[in-house]
Structure formats: structure tokens, C-alpha cells
C-alpha positions in Angstrom: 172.2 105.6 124.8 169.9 103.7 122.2 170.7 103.6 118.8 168.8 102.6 115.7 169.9 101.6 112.0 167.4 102.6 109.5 167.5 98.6 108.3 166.6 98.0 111.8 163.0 95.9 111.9 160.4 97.2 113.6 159.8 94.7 116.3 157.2 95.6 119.1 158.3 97.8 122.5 159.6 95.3 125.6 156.5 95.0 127.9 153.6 94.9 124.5 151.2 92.3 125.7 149.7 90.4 122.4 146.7 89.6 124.8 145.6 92.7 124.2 143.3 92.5 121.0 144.3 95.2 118.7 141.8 97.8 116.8 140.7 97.0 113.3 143.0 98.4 110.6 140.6 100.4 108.6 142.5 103.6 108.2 144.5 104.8 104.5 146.2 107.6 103.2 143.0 109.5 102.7 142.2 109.2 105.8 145.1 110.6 107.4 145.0 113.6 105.0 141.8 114.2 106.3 142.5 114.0 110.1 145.3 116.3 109.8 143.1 118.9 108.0 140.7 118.9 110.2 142.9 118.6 113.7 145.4 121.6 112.6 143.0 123.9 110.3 140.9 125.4 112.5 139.4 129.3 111.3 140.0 130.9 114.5 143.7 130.7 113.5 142.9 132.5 110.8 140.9 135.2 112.9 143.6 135.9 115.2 146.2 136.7 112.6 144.3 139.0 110.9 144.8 142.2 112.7 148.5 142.0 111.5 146.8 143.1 108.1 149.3 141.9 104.7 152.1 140.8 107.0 149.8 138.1 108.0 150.7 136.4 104.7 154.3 136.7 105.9 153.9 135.4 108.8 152.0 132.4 106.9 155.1 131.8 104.6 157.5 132.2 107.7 155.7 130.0 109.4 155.7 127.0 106.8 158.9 127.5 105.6 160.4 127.7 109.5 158.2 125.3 110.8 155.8 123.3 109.3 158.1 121.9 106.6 160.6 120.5 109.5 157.3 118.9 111.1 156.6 117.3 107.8 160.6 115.8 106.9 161.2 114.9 110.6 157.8 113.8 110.7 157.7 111.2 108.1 161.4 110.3 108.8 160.3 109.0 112.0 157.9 107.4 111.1 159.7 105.5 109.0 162.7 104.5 110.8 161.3 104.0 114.4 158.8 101.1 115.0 155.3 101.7 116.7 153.3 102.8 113.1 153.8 106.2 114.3 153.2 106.5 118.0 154.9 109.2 119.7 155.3 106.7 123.0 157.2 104.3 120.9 159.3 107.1 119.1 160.4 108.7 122.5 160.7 105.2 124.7 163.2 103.8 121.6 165.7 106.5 122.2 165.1 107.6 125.6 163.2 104.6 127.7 159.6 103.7 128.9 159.8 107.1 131.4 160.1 109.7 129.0 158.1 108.3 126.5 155.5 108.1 129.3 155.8 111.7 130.3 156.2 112.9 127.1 152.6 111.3 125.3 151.2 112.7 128.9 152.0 115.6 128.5 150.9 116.0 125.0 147.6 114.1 126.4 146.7 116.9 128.9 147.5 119.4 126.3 145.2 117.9 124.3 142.3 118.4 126.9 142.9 121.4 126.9 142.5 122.2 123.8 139.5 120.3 123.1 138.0 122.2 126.2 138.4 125.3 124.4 136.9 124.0 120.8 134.0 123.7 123.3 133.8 127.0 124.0 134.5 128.1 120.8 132.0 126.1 119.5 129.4 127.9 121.7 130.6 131.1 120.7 129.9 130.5 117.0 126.4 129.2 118.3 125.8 132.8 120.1 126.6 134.8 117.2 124.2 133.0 115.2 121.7 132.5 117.4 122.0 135.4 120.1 118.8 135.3 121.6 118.8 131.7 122.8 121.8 132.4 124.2 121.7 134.8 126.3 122.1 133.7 129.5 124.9 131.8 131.5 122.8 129.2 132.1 121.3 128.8 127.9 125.2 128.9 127.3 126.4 125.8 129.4 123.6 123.9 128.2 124.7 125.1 124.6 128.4 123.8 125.6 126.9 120.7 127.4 124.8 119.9 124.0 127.5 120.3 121.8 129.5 118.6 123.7 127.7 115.4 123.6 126.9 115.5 120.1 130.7 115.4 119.6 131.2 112.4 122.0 128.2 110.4 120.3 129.9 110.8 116.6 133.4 109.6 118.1 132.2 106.4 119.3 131.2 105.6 116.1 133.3 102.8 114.3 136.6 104.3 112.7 135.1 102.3 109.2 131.9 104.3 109.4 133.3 107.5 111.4 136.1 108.0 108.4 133.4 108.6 105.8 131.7 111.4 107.9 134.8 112.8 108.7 135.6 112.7 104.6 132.5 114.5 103.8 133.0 116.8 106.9 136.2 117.7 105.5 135.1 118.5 101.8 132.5 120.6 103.3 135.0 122.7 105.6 137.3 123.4 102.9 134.3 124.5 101.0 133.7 127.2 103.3 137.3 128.3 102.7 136.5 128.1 99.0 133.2 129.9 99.6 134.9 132.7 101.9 137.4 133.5 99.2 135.1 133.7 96.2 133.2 136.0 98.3 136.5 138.2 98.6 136.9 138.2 95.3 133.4 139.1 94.4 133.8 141.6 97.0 136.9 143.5 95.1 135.2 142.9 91.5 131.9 144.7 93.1 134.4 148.0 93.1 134.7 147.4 97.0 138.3 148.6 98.2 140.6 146.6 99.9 140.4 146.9 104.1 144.0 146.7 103.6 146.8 148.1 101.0 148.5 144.6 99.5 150.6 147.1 97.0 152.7 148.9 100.0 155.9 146.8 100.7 155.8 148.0 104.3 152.8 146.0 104.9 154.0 142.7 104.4 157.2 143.4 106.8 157.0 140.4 109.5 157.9 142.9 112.4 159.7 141.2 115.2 159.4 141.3 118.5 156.4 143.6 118.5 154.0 141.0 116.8 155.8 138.0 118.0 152.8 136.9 119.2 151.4 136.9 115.5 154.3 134.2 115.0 153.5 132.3 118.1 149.7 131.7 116.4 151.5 131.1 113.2 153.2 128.0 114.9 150.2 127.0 116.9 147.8 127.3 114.1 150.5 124.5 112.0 151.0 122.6 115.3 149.7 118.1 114.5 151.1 117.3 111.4 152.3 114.6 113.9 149.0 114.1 115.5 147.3 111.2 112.8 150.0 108.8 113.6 148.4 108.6 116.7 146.5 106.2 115.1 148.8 104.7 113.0 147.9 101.5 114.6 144.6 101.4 112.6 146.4 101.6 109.5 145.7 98.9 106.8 148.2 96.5 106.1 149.7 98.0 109.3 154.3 98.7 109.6 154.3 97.3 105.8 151.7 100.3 104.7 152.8 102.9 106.8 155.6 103.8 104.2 153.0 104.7 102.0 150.4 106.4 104.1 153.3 108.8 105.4 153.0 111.0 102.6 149.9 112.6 103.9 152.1 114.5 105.6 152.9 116.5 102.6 149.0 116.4 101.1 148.2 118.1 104.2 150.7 120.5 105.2 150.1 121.7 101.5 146.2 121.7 101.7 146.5 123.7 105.5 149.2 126.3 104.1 147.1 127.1 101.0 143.8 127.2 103.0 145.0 129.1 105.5 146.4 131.8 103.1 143.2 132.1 101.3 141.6 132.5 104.5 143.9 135.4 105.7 143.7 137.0 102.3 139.8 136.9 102.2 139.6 138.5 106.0 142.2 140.9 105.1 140.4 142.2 102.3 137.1 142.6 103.7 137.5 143.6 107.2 140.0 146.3 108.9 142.9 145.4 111.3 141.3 146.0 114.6 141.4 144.0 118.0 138.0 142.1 117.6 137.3 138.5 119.1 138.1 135.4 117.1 134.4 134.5 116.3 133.2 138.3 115.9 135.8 138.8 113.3 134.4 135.2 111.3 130.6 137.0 112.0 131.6 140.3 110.9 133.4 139.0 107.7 130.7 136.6 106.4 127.9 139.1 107.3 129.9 141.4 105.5 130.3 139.0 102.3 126.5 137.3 102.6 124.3 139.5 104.5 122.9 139.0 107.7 121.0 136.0 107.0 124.2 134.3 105.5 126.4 135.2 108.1 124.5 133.7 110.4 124.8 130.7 108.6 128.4 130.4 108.0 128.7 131.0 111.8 126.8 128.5 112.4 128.5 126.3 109.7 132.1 127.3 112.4 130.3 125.9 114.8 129.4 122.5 113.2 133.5 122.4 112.3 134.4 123.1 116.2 131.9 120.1 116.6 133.6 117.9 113.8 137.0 118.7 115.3 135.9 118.5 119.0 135.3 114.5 117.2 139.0 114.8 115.8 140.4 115.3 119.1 138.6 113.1 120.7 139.5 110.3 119.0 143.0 111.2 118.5 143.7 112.2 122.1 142.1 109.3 123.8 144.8 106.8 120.9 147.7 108.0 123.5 145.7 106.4 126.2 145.1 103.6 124.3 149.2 103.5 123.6 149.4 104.4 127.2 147.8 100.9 128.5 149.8 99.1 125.3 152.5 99.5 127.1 151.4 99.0 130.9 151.2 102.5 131.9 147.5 102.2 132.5 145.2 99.7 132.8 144.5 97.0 130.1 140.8 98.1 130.0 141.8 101.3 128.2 143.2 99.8 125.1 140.6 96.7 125.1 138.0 97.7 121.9 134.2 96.6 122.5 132.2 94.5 119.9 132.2 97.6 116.7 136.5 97.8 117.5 135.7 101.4 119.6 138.0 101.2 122.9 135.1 103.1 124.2 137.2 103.0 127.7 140.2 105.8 126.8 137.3 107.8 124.9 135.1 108.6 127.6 137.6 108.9 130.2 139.3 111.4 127.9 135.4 113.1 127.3 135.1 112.8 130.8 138.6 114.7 131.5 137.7 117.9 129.4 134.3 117.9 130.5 135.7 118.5 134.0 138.2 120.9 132.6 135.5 122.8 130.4 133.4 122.9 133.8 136.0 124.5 135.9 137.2 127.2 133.3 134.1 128.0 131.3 131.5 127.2 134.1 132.6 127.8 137.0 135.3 130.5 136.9 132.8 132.7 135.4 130.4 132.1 137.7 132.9 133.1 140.3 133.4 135.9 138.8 137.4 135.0 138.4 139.7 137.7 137.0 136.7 139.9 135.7 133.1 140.9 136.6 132.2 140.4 133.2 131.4 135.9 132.7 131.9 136.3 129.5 135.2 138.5 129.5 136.3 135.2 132.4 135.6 132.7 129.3 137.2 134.2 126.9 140.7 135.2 129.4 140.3 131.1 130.3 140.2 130.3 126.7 143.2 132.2 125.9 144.8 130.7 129.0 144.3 127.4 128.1 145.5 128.2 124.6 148.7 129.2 125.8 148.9 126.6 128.2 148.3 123.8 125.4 150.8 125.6 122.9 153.7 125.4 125.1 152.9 121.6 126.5 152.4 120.6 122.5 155.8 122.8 121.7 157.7 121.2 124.2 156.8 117.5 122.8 157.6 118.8 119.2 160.9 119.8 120.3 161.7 116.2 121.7 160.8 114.8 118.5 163.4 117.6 116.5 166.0 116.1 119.1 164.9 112.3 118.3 167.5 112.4 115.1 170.3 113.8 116.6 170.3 110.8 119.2 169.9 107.8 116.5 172.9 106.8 114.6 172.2 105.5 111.6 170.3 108.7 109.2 169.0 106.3 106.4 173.0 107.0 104.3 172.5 104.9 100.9 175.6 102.4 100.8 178.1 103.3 98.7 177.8 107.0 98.6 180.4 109.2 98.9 181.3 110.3 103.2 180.9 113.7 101.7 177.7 113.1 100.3 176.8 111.5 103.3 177.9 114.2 105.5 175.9 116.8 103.2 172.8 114.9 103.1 173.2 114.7 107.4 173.9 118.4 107.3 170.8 119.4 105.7 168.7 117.1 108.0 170.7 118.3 111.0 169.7 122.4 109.8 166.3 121.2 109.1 165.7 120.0 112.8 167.7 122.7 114.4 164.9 125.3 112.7 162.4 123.1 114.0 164.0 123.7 117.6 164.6 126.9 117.1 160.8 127.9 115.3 159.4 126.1 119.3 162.1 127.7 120.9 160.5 131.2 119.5 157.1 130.4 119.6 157.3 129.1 123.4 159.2 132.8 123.8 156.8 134.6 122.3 153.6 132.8 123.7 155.1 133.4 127.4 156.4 137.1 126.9 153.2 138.9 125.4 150.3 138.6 127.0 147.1 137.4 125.4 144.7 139.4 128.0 144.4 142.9 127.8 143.9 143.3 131.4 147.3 141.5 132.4 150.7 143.0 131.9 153.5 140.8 130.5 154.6 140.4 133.3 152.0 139.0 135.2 151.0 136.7 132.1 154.3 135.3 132.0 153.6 134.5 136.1 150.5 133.5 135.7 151.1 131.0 132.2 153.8 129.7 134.2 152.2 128.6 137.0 149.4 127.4 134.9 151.6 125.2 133.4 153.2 123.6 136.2 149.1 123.5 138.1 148.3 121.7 134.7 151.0 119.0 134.3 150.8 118.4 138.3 146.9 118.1 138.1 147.2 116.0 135.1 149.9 114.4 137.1 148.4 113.2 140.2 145.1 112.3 138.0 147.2 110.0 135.8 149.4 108.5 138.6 146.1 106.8 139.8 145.8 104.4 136.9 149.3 104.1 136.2 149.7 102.7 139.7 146.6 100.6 139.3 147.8 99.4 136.3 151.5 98.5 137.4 150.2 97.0 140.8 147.7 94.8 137.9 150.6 94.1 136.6 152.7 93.4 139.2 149.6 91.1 141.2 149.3 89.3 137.6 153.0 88.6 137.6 153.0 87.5 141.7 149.5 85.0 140.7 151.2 83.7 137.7 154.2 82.9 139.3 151.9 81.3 142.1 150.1 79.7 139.4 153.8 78.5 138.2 154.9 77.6 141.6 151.7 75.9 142.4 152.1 73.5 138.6 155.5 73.3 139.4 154.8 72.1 143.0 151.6 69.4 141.4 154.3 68.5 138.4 157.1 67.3 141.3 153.8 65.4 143.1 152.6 64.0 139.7 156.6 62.9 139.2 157.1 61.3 142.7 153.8 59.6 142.4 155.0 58.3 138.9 158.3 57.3 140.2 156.3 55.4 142.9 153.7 53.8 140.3 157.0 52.9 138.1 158.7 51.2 141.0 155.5 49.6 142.2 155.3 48.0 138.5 158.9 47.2 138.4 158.6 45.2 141.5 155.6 43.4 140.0 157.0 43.1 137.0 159.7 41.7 139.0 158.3 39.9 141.0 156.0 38.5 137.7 158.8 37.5 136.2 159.9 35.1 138.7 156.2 34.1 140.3 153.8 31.6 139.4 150.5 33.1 138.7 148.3 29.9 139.9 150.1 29.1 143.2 151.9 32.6 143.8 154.8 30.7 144.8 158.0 30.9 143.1 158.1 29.9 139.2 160.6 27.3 137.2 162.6 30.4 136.9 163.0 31.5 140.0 163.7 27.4 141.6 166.3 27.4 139.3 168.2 30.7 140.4 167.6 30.2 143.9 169.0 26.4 143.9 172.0 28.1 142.0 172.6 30.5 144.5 172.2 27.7 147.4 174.3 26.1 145.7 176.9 28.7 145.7 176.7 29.4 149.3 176.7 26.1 150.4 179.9 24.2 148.8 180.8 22.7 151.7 177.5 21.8 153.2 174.5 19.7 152.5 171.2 20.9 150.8 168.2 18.7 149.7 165.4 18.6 146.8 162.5 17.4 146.9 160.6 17.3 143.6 156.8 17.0 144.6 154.1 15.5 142.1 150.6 15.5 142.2 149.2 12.2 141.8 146.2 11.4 138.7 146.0 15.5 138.3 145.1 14.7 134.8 141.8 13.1 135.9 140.9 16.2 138.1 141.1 18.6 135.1 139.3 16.2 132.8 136.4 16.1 135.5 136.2 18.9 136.9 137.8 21.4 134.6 141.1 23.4 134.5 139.6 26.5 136.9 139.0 23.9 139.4 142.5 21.8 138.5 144.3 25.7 139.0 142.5 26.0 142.4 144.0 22.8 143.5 147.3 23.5 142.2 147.2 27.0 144.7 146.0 24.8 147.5 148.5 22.3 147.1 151.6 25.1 147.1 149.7 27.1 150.2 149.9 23.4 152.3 153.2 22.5 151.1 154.7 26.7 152.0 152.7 26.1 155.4 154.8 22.7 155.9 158.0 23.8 155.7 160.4 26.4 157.8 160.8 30.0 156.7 164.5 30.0 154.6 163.1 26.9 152.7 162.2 27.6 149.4 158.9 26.0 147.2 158.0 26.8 144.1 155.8 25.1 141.4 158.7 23.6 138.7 156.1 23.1 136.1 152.0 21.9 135.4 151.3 19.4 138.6 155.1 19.6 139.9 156.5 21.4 142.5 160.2 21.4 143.9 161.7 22.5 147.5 165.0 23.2 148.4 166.3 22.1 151.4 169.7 23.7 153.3 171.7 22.6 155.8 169.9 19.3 156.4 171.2 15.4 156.2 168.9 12.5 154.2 166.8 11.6 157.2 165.8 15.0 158.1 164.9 15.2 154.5 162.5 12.3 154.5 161.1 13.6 157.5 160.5 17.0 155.7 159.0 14.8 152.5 156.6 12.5 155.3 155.6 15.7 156.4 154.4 17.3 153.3 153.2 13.8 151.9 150.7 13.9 154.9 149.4 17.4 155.0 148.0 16.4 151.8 146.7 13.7 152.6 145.3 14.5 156.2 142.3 16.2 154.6 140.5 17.0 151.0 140.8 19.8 149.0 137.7 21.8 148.8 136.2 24.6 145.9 132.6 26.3 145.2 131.4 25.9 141.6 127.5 27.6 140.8 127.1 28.0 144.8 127.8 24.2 145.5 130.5 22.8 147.7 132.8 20.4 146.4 136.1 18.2 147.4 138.3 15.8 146.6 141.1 13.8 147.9 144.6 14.9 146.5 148.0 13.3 147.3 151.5 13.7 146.6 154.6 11.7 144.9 157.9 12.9 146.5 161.4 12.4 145.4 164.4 13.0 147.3 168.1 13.8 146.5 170.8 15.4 148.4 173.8 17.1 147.9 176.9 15.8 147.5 175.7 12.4 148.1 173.4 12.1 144.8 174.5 14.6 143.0 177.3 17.4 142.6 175.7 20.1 140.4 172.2 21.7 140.5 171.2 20.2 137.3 172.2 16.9 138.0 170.8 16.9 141.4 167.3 18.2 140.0 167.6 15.2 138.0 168.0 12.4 140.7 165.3 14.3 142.6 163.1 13.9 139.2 163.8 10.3 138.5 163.5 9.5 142.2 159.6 10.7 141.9 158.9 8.7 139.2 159.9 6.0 141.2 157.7 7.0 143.9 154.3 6.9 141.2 155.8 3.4 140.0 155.6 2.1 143.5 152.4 3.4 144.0 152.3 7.1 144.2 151.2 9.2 147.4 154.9 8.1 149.0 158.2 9.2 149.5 161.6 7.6 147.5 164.9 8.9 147.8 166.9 8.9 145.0 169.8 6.2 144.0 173.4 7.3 144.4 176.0 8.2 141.7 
């Protein structure tokens, strides 16, 4: 089990992808008041209670004190201690993991379409009783639905920083109806009109259970979303670090709804007797009633613009869980991307497109089929009642979760250093607060499942038939949201499998780049190496490397012979002064490549300096030495040295002054014996260069 401190930072859900570009913040306090207003206060509520006459007022009080004032403590204490600004996924998945948080915002998603298929209808409705004669037909009505419909889809895919504003002035005007409906009432009484029904009889305002438990299950519909705004609570501005003070719309509007909704039921009370009437007649009869025909038409019609203002609402909250949804990888990334105004136009016309279908099938369709009744319009209105039911107890059942969320985290915001029995007083309360809240859905799920909303269907069969209508819903909505969430986890999954390809595939170029490396740095060792210890102009051996190999010869060969000969080039000094030092260096390479061609393979030439070369003889005795030195004096002298300079072919005669010194006769260390070689060159240019002297002994 999961548990959370209340100190605990809100961090983002494992699996959040920040490549996802988030929607602009543009939502305050306001803003939220005004989305809940308009998502929970709808007048039909208001129409359905009223044939329980006073009581309705009851039921009102019962209602907020049972459950809407749990929805708003639990509410914003979630909000405040859970990350995710609000979302219900990220509420559930912190306590319970990724799969019930999935199942639960579907859920609540699929309730929502149904919903916002019946606003559609009751939208229409409102239409036909202002306008009955262009609606008279099944076909004028669809259209009407159609038409309304896609008004309502074009004003939600507006930018939230413009669509706020009309949803501001939308909202001022809707509670000016209730305003408007309520000084009629009271004009109505002052006019010397009686009372439809008696508020002085105490008997009257009796909350009668179970025989109007249904009354109650509409009570805790009707106050159902105080939750719902915070499925935006990603557009907040200033984002987790404003959310502390944008959560108090939840007690602006659960205050605003009550007291609206009570001076709704007051003013139908008054004017119009209890009877079992349609939700929109009643609103017709009441406001003709109060404003004459004319007028009643217009307030009607006025419904109908508020159905169309909240069909907007829904929309744009519903399609925020699929936008949370593919946040978190249960769908794919395309429903949570926004377009150029910040709209994720994606999640809001596949949610339109979702209750279009729905409103097709069970206001369309159905009653063209002529399903349950003969009567198309008796069909609609069993549908809508249906679907009401349907929505209440998918909406109930998330509700409860979120009562149960508390009892699961461990830490309940206790101030440090308060007393454990203050602690355990302050828990106590919470705990009784969510345990009404559970018990209020509890009821309410009873109540909507035991008494049937159709007249034409026992209890029994409406129980069957809201059952199964249930389970048909959440296995529909099931099946069509396994699609994407398989299409999004196999995205997921073949974006995981190419970037680990893309990994293995660097990883593979990075060991290739490495070995090629290695290879270039060897290669450059070695010819730094080899650099080090070669002459650049003859590419034989340098001073260096004579030295250390006559060292080592000299090591191997202590008790055997080995030779130099040092090797000069005679009157060098007047080729460079003629001809130049390029032409002096080409010589030089000649003069080594002829004296390496002379000699046998383990003999060893290298240039010792300027025009001076040395070899190193082993294993050979003073004649076979000269003969070596005979042999390279002649090789340069058997023919001229040639070179190119501006396309012109040149040469000159070069020869050699050799001298030779052996080991151990002339000398008995390398130095030395570089020496006598040295001295017995010099010899060689005093006695007339291009010969051969050995040197003297010790």
C-alpha cells in the first residue's frame, strides 16, 4: 500500500512524458467557480424535485449537509495533499496504481458521455416548447439536436483565455434567470396569488424515506462535480504553487449551487402544483405562468441556451480525462498534444464524436425503432432517464473511491506538536465526514437502482434493466477505449524497442568510432615512434637510434667482433651552396638508399648527423670490413646522383670518405669506438677523400 505525508512534494506520476507540451495556464479561481456552477446547476434538477412539494427544501438541506459538504472538505483536501493539480487519475494511481486510476477516470469519462448526450436532448426539448411548430417532426427534431449540438462543439474549441470570458458572462446570465424566476415568485404571492403549496404545515417539509428516495437520489445527482473543475487543474496559473488558492472555489460554489437551487425549488413550489409533469413542461408551465406566454417562451428558450453553455462545460471538462488519459500513456500522445491556440482539439472531438454516436443510438435511432414504446417521444424521454441513471451510479461509484482515498493515506495533514488527542479528534471528524460521503452514494446508488424512473417499468425490471445497462455501458466504453490504449502502449512500447535500437545501434558506431581511434592512436604512436628514432631526409635511422642500436650490439656481442664505419660525404658544402639545400637533402636520401642497398639485412645505417652517416657491422673481422667500406665507397662513385629542378634534369658526381674501427681491437666501449671510427674518416678526407682508412689502435 502507498502512503503519502502531507509535506510530501508533488512530483509528477512515473511514466509523465515532459515531451508532451503542456496547455497554457490561463485558468483562476473565478474560473473554477464558474465551471462548477455551470457543470452541477442545471434547472432540470430543480424540475424533478418539485413534485415532492416543501419537503423538496428538505431534501435540498439533506442533501448539502449529507453530501455536498463531504465533496467540498474531501475535495479540497485532496487536492491539496495528492500531486497532479487536481486530476482524479493522479489522485486514484497515488494510492492505488496506474490500473485503477485508469479505470476509474474511464469510467467517470463514459459517464460523462452520457450525460452530455442527454443535455442534448434536453436541450432540444426546451427548443420544442418554445418553438413547437418547427419542431414537430422526428426529423425537425434531430436536426434541432444535430444544430445544437454543433454550436456547442464550435464554442469549446475556442481557446480556454477567450472561452473563460464567455463562460463568465454565460454564468452571470444563468443565475439571472434564477434571480429572475424567484422575483417572479415573489411578485406572484404579493399579487394576492396563493401558494401551489402550504409552506406553514410541518408535515410538508417531512423528507419521507423510502417512498421518495428517489427525490434524494436527484438531490445527490443534482450536487454531483464539485470535483469536476480540477479536471483542469492543469490550466491553472502559476500551476501546483496556485492550486492552494484556487481550491477554495469549492466552497464559492457549493454555496452559490445550494442557494440557487433553493430559490429555484421555492419559486416552482409556489407557483405550480405537485404533479408528475416532464422536466422541461414544468420550467414552460412555471415561467408561462409567471411571464405570460410570450415570456415563457423566452425563458425556455433561455434553458435551452444554458443546456448549450453546459453541453460546452462538459465537453471541455470530459475530454481533460482524455487528455490526462494520454499524460500518462494510456492513449495516444496525440490526444494531449494542443494545436497552435493551446486547444488539444484531438480528446475534444473524439469525446464530441463519442456522444454524438451515443445521442444517435438513444435519441435517434431507438425512437425510430420504436424501442420500449410506440410513442418516439415517450422512447427519448425513457432513454434520457436511462442514461441519467446510468451516469449517476458510474459518477457515484468514482465519488466513493475518492471518500475512500483518505482512509488509505497516512499522514492527515496533523500540525506538529499538537496533542495525540487532538490529533485523533481532528482524524475523527474527517474520518465521519468521508464515511457520510460513502454512505450519502451508498443511498443514492440504492435509491436510483430500486425505484424506477419509467412509469411503464416495475422496479423490478428497472433494477434489471439499469443493471445491465451499466455493465453494456462500461463494456462498450470498454472495448472502444481498449483500442487506443493498446495503440498507445504498443506506441509506447515500438518507441522504447526503436530507441533502444537507436541506443544499440550509437552504442554499436561508439565501439567502431573507439576501435578505429584505438587504431589511429596506435598508428600515430608507431610514427611517433618511429619519428622519434628516423631521419626525416634519408628515412634511415637518426643519431638516436645509431646510438641505441650500437649499444644493444654491443651488449649482445661481448665476446665477438662488430665494426663501424662512419661514412662522410665529400665537398657536401659546395653542393648546397650551388645548388641549394632541397637539392643537397635529395642527395643526402640517395646517398643513405645506395649505402642501405649495399649492405646485408641485420646491418644497421643510419645518417649520424648533416653529411655523415655511420653502419654497424656484427660478427665480421677488419678485412671483411674494408671490403664492406670498398663496397659502399664504390656504389657511390659507380654512377652520379641525379634530381629535376623547373622540369630540367640534373647530376652530379658524389663520393664518400670512410672510416673504419673494430671492436675490441680499436676500441672497447661504444663511445670510444665511434670515436676511432670518426677520427679514422678524417684521416680518409686528409689523404684525399673518396677512400677508405681504418682507424689506429689503442
Amino acid at each position: 500500500m502507498k502512503t503519502l505525508s502531507a509535506s510530501q512534494p508533488n512530483k509528477p506520476l512515473p511514466g509523465s512524458r515532459p515531451e508532451i507540451p503542456l496547455l497554457p495556464a490561463v485558468l483562476s479561481r473565478r474560473d473554477l467557480v464558474v465551471l462548477l456552477v455551470l457543470a452541477v446547476m442545471a434547472f432540470s434538477n430543480i424540475a424533478y424535485i418539485h413534485p415532492a412539494g416543501p419537503s423538496a427544501i428538505s431534501y435540498w438541506l439533506l442533501g448539502g449537509a449529507s453530501f455536498l459538504l463531504p465533496c467540498t472538505i474531501i475535495t479540497r483536501w485532496l487536492a491539496l495533499r495528492l500531486p497532479g493539480q487536481g486530476s482524479l487519475y493522479a489522485w486514484v494511481s497515488s494510492v492505488f496504481g496506474s490500473t485503477p486510476g485508469f479505470i476509474v477516470t474511464f469510467g467517470t469519462w463514459v459517464a460523462g458521455l452520457l450525460l452530455t448526450a442527454t443535455y442534448i436532448e434536453e436541450a432540444a426539448d426546451y427548443l420544442h416548447l418554445s418553438y413547437p411548430a418547427y419542431l414537430s417532426t422526428p426529423t425537425q427534431y434531430t436536426f434541432a439536436m444535430f444544430l445544437l449540438f454543433c454550436l456547442a462543439v464550435g464554442i469549446s474549441c475556442l481557446p480556454l483565455a477567450r472561452l473563460k470570458h464567455v463562460l463568465f458572462v454565460s454564468c452571470l446570465l444563468y443565475c439571472l434567470l434564477y434571480l429572475l424566476l424567484g422575483a417572479g415568485a415573489l411578485v406572484w404571492l404579493l399579487q394576492g396569488h396563493q401558494s401551489a403549496a402550504s409552506f406553514i404545515r410541518p408535515v410538508n417539509w417531512y423528507a419521507v424515506f423510502p417512498n421518495n428516495a428517489s427525490y434524494f437520489s436527484t438531490i445527490i445527482f443534482a450536487l454531483l462535480g464539485v470535483n469536476y473543475p480540477f479536471f483542469l487543474g492543469r490550466e491553472l496559473c502559476e500551476g501546483q504553487a496556485g492550486l492552494r488558492h484556487a481550491s477554495t472555489y469549492v466552497w464559492w460554489g457549493a454555496g452559490f449551487i445550494l442557494l440557487f437551487y433553493l430559490l429555484g425549488t421555492w419559486s416552482l413550489v409556489v407557483v405550480l402544483p405537485a404533479a408528475p409533469k416532464t422536466e422541461t413542461l414544468i420550467a414552460f408551465r412555471a415561467s408561462t405562468m409567471l411571464f405570460g406566454s410570450f415570456g415563457g417562451s423566452l425563458f425556455t428558450l433561455a434553458l435551452a441556451c444554458s443546456d448549450v453553455i453546459l453541453l460546452v462545460v462538459y465537453l471541455l471538462l470530459f475530454s481533460r480525462l482524455l487528455v490526462t488519459l494520454a499524460q500518462h500513456h494510456h492513449l495516444p500522445a496525440s490526444f494531449a498534444r494542443p494545436n497552435r491556440w493551446g486547444v488539444p482539439l484531438v480528446s475534444l472531438l473524439i469525446d464530441a464524436l463519442a456522444v454524438a454516436v451515443i445521442s444517435a443510438v438513444l435519441f435517434v435511432l431507438f425512437p425510430l425503432l420504436h424501442v420500449y414504446e410506440q410513442n418516439p417521444a415517450v422512447t427519448r424521454y425513457n432513454n434520457y432517464e436511462l442514461s441519467l441513471a446510468v451516469g449517476v451510479i458510474l459518477l457515484l461509484t468514482s465519488m466513493i473511491i475518492l471518500f475512500v482515498l483518505p482512509f488509505f493515506i497516512r499522514s492527515y495533514g496533523s500540525q506538529q506538536g499538537a496533542s495525540p488527542g487532538l490529533r485523533w479528534r481532528k482524524h475523527f471528524t474527517f474520518f465521519f465526514i468521508a464515511l457520510t460521503g460513502i454512505s450519502t452514494s451508498v443511498i443514492a446508488i440504492w435509491a436510483t437502482l430500486s425505484i424506477s424512473l419509467v412509469a411503464s417499468m416495475s422496479n423490478r425490471n428497472w433494477e434489471n434493466t439499469l443493471l445491465m445497462s451499466v455493465a453494456v455501458t462500461l463494456a462498450v466504453g470498454w472495448l472502444g477505449g481498449e483500442y487506443p490504449r493498446l495503440r498507445a502502449l504498443l506506441s509506447d512500447q515500438q518507441f522504447e524497442t526503436e530507441k533502444e535500437r537507436m541506443l544499440r545501434k550509437q552504442l554499436q558506431e561508439a565501439y567502431q568510432q573507439q576501435e578505429v581511434l584505438l587504431m589511429e592512436v596506435d598508428r600515430l604512436y608507431r610514427e611517433q615512434a618511429r619519428a622519434a628514432t628516423t631521419d626525416p631526409v634519408t628515412e634511415l635511422p637518426n643519431h638516436r637510434a645509431i646510438m641505441s642500436a650500437l649499444n644493444v650490439v654491443f651488449t649482445d656481442c661481448c665476446q665477438r667482433t662488430c665494426a663501424i664505419l662512419f661514412v662522410d660525404v665529400d665537398c657536401f658544402k659546395r653542393i648546397n651552396d650551388r645548388w641549394g639545400h632541397q637539392v643537397g637533402d635529395c642527395i643526402l636520401h640517395e646517398v643513405g638508399q645506395r649505402l642501405r642497398a649495399s649492405l646485408r639485412a641485420d646491418d644497421v645505417v643510419g645518417r649520424y648527423g648533416g653529411e655523415e652517416f655511420a653502419v654497424i657491422l656484427r660478427d665480421i673481422n677488419l678485412d671483411l670490413a674494408m671490403s664492406v667500406a670498398e663496397r659502399l665507397r664504390r656504389a657511390l662513385e659507380a654512377r652520379p646522383c641525379c634530381w629535376q629542378t623547373e622540369g630540367e634534369r640534373h647530376e652530379t658526381h658524389v663520393t664518400i670518405s670512410v672510416g673504419v674501427a673494430l671492436y675490441p681491437d680499436h676500441a672497447s666501449t661504444p663511445d670510444q669506438l665511434m670515436k676511432r671510427a670518426d677520427l679514422a674518416m678524417y684521416r680518409a678526407k686528409q689523404a684525399g677523400r673518396n677512400c677508405v682508412c681504418i682507424a689506429t689502435a689503442v
